[in-house]
VOROTOR-799163 format. One record per atom (N, C-alpha, C, CB): residue number from 0; chain; residue in three letters; y, x, z; atom name. Coordinates in steps of 0.05 Angstrom, whole numbers, plus 5000, padded with zeros to 4 digits. Atoms other than C-alpha are relative to their C-alpha. Glycine has a CB too. Layout:
<nodes>
NUM A ala Y X Z CA
...
</nodes>
This chain:
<nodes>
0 A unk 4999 4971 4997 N
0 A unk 3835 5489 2271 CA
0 A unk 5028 5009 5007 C
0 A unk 4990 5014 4974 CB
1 A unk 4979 4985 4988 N
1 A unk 3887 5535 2310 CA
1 A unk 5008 5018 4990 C
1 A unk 4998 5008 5019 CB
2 A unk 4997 4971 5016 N
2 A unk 3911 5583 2259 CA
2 A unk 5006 5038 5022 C
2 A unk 5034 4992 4976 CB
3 A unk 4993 4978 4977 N
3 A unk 3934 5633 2325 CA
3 A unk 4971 5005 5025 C
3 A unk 5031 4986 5019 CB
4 A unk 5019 4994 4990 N
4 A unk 3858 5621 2345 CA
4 A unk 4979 5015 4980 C
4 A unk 4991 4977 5013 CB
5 A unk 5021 4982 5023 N
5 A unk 3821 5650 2287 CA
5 A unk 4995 5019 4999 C
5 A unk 5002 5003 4979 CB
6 A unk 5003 4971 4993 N
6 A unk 3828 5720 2306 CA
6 A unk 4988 4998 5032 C
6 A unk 5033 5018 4998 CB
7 A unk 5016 4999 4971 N
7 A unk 3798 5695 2378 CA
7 A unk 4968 5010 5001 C
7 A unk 5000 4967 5012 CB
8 A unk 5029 4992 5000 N
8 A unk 3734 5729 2393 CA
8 A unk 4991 5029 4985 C
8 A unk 4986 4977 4984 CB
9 A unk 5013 4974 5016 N
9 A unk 3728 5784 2340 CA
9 A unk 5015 5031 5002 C
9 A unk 5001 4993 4968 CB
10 A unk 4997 4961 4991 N
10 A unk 3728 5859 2357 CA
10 A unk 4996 5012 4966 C
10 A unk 4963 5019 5029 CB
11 A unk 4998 4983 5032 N
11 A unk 3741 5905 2291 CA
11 A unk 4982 5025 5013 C
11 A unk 5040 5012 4985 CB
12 A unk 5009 4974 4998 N
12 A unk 3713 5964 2331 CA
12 A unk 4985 4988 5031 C
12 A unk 5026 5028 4999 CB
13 A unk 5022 5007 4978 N
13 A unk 3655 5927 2386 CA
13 A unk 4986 5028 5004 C
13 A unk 4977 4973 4990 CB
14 A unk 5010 4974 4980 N
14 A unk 3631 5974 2435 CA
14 A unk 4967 4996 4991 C
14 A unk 5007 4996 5043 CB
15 A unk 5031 4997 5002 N
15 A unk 3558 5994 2424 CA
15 A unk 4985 4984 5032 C
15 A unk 4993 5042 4996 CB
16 A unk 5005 5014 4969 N
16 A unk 3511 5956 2473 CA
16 A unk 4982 5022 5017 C
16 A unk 4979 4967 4998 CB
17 A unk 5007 4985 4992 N
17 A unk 3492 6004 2522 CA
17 A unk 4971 4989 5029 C
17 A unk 5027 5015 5003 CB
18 A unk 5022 5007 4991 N
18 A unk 3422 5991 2548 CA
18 A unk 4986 5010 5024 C
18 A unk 4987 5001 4982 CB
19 A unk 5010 4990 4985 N
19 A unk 3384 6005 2611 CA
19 A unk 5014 5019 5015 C
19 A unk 4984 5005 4990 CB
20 A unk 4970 4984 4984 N
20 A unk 3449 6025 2647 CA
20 A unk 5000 4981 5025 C
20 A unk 5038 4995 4978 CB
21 A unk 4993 5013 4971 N
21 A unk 3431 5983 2711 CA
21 A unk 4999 4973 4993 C
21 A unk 5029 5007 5015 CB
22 A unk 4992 5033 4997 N
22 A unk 3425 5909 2736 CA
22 A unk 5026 4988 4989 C
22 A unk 5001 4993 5030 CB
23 A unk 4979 5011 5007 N
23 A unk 3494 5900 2730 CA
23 A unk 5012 4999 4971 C
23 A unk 5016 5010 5016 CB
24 A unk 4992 5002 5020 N
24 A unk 3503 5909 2657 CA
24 A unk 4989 4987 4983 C
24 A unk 5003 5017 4994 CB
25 A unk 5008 5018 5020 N
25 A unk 3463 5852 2639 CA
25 A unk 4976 5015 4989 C
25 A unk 5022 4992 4979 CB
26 A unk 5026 4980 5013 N
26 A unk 3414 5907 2605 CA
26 A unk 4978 5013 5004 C
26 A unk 5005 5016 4995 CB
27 A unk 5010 4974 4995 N
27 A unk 3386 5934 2651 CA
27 A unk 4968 4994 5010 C
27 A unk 5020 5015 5023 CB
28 A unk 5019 4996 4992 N
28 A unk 3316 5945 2681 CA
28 A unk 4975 4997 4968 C
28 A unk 4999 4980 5026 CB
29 A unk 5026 5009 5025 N
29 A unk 3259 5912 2617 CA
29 A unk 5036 5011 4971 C
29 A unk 4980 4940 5003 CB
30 A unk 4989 4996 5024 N
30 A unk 3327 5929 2571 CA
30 A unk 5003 4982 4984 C
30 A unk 4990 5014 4989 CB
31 A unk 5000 5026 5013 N
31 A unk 3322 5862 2532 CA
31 A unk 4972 5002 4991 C
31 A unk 5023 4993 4976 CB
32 A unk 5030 5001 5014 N
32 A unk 3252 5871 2514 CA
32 A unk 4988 4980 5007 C
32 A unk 4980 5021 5005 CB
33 A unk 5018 5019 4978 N
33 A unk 3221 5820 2571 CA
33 A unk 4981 5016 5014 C
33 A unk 4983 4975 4986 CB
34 A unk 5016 4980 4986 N
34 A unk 3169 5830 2605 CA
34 A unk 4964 5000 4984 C
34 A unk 5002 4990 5038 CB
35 A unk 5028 4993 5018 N
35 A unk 3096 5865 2578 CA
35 A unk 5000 4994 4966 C
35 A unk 4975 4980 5012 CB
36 A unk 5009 5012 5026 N
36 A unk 3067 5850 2508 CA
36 A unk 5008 5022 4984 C
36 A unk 5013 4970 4992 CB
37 A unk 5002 4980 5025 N
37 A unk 3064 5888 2439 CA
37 A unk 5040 5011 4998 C
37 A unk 4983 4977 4963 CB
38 A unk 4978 4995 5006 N
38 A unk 3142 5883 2433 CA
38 A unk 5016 5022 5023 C
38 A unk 5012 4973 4996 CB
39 A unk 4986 4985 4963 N
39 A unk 3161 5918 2508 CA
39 A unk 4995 5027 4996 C
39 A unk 4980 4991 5036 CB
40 A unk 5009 4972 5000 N
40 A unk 3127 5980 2482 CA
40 A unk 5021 5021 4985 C
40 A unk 4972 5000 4987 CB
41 A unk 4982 4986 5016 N
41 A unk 3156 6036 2449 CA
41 A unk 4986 5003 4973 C
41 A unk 5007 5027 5013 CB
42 A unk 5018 5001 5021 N
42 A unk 3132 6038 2373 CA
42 A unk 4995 4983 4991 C
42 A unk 4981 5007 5003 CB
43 A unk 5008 5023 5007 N
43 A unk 3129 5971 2372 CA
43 A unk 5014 4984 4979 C
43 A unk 4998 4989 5021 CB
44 A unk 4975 5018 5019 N
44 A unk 3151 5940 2308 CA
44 A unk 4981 4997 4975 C
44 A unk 5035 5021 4991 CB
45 A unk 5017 5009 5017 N
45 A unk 3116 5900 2245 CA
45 A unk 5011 5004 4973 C
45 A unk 4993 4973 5004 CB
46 A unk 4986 4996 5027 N
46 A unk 3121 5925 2180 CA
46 A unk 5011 4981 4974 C
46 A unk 4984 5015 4990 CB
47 A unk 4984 5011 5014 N
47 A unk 3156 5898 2123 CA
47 A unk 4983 4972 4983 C
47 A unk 5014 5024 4982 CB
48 A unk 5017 5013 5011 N
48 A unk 3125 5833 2096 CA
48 A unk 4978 4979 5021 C
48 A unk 4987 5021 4985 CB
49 A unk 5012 5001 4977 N
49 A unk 3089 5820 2159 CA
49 A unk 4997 4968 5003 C
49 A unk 5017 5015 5022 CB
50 A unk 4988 5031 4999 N
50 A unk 3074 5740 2168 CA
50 A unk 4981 4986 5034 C
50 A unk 4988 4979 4962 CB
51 A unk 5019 5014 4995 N
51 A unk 3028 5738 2228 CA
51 A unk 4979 4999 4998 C
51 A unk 5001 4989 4995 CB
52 A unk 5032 4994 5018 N
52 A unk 2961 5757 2207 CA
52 A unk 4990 4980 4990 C
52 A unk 4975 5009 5016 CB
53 A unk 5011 5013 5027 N
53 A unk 2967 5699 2159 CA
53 A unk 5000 5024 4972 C
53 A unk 5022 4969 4992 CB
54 A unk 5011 4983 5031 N
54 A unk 2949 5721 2087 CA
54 A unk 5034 5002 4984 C
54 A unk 4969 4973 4972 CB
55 A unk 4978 4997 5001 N
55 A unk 3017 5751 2068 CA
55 A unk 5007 4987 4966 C
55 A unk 5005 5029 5009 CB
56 A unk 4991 5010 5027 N
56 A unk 3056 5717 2002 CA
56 A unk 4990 5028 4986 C
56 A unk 5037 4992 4995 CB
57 A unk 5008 4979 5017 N
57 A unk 3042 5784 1960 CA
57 A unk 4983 5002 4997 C
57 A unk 5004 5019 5001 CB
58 A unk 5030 5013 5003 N
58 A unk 2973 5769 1971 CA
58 A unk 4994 4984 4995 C
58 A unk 4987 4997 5011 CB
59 A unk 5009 5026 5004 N
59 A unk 2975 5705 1962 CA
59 A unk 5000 4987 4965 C
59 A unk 5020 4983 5020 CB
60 A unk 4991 5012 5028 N
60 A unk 3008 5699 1893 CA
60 A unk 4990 5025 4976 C
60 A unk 5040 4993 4999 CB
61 A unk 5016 4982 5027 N
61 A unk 2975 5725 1825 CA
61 A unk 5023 5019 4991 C
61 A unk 4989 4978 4969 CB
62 A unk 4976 4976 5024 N
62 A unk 2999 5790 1789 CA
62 A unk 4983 5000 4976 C
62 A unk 5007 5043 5012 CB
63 A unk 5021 5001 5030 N
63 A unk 2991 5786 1721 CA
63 A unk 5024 5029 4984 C
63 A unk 5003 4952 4974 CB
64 A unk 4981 4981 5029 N
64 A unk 3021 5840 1661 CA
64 A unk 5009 5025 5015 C
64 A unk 5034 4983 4984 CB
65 A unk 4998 4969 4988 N
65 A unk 3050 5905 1672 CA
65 A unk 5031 5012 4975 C
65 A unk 4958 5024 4993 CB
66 A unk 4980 5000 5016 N
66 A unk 3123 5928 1642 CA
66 A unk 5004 5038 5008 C
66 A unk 5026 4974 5009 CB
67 A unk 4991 4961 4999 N
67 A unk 3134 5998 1625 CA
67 A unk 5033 5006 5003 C
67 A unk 4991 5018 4962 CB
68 A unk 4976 5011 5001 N
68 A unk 3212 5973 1629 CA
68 A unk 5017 5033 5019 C
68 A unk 5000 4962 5017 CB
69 A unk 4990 4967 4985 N
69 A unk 3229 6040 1685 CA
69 A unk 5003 5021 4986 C
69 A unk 4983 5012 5019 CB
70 A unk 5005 4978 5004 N
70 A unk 3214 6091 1642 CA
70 A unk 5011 4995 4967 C
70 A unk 4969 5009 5008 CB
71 A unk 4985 5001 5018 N
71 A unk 3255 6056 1583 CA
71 A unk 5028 5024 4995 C
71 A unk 5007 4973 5004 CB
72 A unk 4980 4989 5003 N
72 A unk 3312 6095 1550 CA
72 A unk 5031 4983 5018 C
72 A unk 5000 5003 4969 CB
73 A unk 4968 5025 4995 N
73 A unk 3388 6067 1581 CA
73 A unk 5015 5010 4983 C
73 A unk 5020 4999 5032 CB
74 A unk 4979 4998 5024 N
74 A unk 3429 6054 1529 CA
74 A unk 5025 4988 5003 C
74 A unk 4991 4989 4977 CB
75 A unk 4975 5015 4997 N
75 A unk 3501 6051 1539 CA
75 A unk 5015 4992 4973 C
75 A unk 5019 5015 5017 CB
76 A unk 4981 5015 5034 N
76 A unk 3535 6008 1477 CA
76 A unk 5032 5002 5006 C
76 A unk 4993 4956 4993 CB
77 A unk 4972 5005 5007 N
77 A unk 3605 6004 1453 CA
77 A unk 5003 4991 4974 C
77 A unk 5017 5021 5003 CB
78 A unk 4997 5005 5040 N
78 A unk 3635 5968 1391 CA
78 A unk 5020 5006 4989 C
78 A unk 5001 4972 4988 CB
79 A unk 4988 4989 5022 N
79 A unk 3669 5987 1335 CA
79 A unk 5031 4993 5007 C
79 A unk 4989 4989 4971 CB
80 A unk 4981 5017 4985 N
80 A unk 3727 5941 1363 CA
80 A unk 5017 5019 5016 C
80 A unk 4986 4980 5019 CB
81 A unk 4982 4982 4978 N
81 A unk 3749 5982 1418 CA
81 A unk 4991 5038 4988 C
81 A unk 4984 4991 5043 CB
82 A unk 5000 4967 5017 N
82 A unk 3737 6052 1376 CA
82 A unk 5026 4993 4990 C
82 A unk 4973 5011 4972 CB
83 A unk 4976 4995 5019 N
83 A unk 3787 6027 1338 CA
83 A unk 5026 5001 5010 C
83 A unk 5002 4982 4982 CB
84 A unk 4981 5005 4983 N
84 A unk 3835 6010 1393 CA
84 A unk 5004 5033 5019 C
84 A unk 4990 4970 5019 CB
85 A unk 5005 4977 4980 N
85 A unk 3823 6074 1427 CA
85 A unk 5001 5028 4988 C
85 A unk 4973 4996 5013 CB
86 A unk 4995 4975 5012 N
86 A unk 3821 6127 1377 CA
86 A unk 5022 4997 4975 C
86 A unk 4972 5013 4990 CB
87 A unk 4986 5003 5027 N
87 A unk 3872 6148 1316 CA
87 A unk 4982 5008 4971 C
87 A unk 5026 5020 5002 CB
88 A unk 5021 4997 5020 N
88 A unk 3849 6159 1247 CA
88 A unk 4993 5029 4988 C
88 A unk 5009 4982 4979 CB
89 A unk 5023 4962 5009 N
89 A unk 3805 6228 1224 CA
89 A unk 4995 4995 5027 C
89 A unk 5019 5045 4989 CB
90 A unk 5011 4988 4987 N
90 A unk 3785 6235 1289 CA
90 A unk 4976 4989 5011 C
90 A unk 5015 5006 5012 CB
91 A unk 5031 5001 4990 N
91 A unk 3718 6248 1318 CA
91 A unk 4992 4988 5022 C
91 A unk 4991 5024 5005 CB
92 A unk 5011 5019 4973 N
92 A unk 3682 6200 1365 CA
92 A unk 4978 5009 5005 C
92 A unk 4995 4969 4997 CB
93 A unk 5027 4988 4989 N
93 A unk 3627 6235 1405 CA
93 A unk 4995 4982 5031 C
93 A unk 5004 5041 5006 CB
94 A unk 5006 5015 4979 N
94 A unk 3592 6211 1472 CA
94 A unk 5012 5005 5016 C
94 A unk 4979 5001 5009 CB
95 A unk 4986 4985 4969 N
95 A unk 3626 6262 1522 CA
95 A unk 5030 4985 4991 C
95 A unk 5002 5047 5004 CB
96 A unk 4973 5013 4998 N
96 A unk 3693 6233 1489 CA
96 A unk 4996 4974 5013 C
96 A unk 5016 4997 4972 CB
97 A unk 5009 5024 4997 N
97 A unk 3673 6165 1497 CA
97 A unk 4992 4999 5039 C
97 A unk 4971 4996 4975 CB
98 A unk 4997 5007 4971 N
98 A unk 3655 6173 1575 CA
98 A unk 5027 5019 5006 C
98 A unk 4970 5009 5021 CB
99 A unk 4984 4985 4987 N
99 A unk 3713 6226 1584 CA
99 A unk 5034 4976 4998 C
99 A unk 4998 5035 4982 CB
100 A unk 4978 5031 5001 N
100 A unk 3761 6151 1562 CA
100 A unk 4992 4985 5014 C
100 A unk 5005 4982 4975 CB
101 A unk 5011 5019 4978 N
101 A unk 3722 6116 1602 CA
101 A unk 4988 4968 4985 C
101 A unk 5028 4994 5025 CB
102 A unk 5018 5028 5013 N
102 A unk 3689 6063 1541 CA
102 A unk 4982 4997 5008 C
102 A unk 4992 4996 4976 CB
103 A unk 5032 5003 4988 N
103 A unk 3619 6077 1569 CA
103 A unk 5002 5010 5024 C
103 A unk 4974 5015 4985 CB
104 A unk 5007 5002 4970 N
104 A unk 3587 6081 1637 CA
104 A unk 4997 5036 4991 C
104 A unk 4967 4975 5015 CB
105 A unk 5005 4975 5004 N
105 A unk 3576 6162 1659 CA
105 A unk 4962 5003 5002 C
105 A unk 5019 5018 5024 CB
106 A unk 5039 5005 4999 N
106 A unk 3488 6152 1668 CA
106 A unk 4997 4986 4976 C
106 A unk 4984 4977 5028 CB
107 A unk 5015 5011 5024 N
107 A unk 3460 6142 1601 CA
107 A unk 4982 5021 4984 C
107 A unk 5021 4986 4980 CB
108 A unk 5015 4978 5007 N
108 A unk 3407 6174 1560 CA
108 A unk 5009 4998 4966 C
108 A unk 4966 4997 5010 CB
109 A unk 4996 5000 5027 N
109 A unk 3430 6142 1489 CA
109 A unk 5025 4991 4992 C
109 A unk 4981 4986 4987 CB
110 A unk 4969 5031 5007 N
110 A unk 3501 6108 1458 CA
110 A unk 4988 4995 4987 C
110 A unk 5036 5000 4988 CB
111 A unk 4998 5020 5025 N
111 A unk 3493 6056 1415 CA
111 A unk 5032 4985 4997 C
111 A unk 4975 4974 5004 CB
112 A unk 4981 5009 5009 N
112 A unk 3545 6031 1372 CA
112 A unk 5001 4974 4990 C
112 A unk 5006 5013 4985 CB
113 A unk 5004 5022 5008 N
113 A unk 3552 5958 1365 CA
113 A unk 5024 4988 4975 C
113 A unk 4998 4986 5025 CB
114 A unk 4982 5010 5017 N
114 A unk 3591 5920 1314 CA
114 A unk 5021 4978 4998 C
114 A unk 4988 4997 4986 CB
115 A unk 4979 5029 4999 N
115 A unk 3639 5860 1345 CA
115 A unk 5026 5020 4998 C
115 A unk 4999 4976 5037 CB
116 A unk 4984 4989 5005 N
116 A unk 3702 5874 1328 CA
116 A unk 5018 4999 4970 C
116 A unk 4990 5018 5006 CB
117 A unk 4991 4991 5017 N
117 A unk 3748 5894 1279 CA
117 A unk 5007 5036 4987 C
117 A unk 5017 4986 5006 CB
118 A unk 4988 4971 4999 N
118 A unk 3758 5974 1255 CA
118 A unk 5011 4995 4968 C
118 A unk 4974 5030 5009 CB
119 A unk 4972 4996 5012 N
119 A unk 3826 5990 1211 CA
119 A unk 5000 5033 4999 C
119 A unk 5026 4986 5020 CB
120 A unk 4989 4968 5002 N
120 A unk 3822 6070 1229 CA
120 A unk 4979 5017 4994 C
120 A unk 5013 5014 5028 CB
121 A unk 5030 4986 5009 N
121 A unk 3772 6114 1192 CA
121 A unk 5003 5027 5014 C
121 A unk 4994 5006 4962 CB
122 A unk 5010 4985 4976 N
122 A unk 3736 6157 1249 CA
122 A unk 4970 5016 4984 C
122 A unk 4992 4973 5030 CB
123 A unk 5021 4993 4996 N
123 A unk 3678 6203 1252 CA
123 A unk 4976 4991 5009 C
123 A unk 5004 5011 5008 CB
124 A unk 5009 5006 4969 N
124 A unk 3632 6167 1291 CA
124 A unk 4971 5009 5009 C
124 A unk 5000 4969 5004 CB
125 A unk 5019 4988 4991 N
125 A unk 3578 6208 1332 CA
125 A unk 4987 4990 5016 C
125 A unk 5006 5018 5006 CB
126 A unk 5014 5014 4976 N
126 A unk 3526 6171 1372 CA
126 A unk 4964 4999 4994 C
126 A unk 5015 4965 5002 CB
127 A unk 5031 4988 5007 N
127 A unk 3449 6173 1370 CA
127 A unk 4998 4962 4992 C
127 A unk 4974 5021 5035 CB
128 A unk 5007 5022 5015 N
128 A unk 3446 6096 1346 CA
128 A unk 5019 4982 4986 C
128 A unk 4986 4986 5015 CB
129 A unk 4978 5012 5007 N
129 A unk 3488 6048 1311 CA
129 A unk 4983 4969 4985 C
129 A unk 5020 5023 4978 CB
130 A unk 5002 5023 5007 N
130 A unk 3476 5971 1298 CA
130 A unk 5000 5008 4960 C
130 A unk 5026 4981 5017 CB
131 A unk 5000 4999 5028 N
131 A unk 3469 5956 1220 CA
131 A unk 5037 4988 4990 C
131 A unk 4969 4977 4988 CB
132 A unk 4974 5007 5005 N
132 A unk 3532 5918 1217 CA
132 A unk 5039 5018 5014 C
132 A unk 4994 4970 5011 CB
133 A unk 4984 4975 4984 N
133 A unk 3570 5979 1265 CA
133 A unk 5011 5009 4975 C
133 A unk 4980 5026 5018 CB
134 A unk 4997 4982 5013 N
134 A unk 3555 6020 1214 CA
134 A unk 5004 4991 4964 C
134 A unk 4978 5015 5008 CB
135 A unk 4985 5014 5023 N
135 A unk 3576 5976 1153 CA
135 A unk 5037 5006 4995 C
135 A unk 4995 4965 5006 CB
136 A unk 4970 4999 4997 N
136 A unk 3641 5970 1184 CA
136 A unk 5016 5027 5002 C
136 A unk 5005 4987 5024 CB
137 A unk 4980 4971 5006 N
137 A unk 3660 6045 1196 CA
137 A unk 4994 5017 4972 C
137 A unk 4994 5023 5026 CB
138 A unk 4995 4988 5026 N
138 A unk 3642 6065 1127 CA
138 A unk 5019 4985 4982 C
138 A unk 4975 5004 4986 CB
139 A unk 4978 5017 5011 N
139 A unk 3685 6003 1100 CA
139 A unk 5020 5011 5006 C
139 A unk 5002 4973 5008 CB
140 A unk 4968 4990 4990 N
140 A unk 3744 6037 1135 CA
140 A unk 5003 5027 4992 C
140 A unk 5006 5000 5035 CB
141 A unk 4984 4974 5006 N
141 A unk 3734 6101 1105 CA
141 A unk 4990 5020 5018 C
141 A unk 5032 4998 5004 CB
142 A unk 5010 4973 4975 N
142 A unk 3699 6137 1172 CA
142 A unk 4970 5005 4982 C
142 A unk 4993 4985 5044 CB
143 A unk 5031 4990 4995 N
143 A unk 3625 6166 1175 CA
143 A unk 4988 4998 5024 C
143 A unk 4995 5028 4996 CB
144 A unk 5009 5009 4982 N
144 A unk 3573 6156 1212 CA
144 A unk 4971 5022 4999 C
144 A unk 4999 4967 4999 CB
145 A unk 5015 4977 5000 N
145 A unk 3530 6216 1242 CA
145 A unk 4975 4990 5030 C
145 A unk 5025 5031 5004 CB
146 A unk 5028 5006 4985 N
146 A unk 3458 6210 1282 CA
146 A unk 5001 5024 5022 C
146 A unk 4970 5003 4977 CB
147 A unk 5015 4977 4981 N
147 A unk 3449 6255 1345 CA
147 A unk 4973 5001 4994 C
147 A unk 5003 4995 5033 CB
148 A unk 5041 4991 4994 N
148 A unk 3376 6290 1349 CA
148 A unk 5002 5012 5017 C
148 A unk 4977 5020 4980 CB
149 A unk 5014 4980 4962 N
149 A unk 3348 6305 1415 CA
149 A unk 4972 5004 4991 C
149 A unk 4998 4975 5041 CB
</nodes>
């Protein structure tokens, strides 16, 4: 390999191929289609899955069960660990704080509070669930631990 050939060949900004612009542009007259048949037409194109008018895999292979899994809650977690790293002590840990620091994702419908970690700073802590061992640990330190209701 030619390290001063590796950039040979490649366009960052390739010209669009401009079709049915004449004999001379390679493109021109059938357009790259060829000539006749289902593909030459306009409209012509096989939908997704398509094998051939053999018996397509999705047909072919068994469906079994049925998961209600879409229409689950999303639950973004955090642990006690990084509460403790992240807040000082009295103060209140709610969800909007918690995405407005950026511990949890901004799309969620529940927090949960998990328990790896260590917590040292007694907090409030506001979240609609909390592990059993979460919530061991921030009353050991002296915080509380409060339930959202939706």
């Amino acid at each position: 390999m030619i390290l001063n050939d590796v950039q040979t060949g490649i366009q960052p900004r390739k010209p669009r191929k401009r079709i049915g612009r004449g004999v001379g542009s390679g493109h021109g007259k059938t357009s790259g289609r060829g000539h006749k048949g289902f593909f030459s037409r306009s409209g012509s194109s096989t939908r997704r899955g398509f094998q051939g008018g053999q018996m397509p895999l999705f047909r072919r292979v068994a469906k079994r069960g049925f998961s209600n899994n879409q229409f689950a809650a999303e639950v973004a977690v955090v642990n006690v660990g990084l509460l403790g790293e992240n807040f000082e002590t009295g103060s209140e840990v709610t969800p909007e704080l918690l995405v407005a620091k950026g511990l949890v994702a901004t799309r969620f419908d529940e927090v949960k509070v998990l328990g790896d970690g260590e917590l040292s700073v007694s907090l409030k802590v506001v979240a609609h669930r909390f592990s059993a061992s979460a919530e061991a640990k921030i009353v050991a330190a002296g915080g509380t631990v409060e339930r959202v209701s939706e």
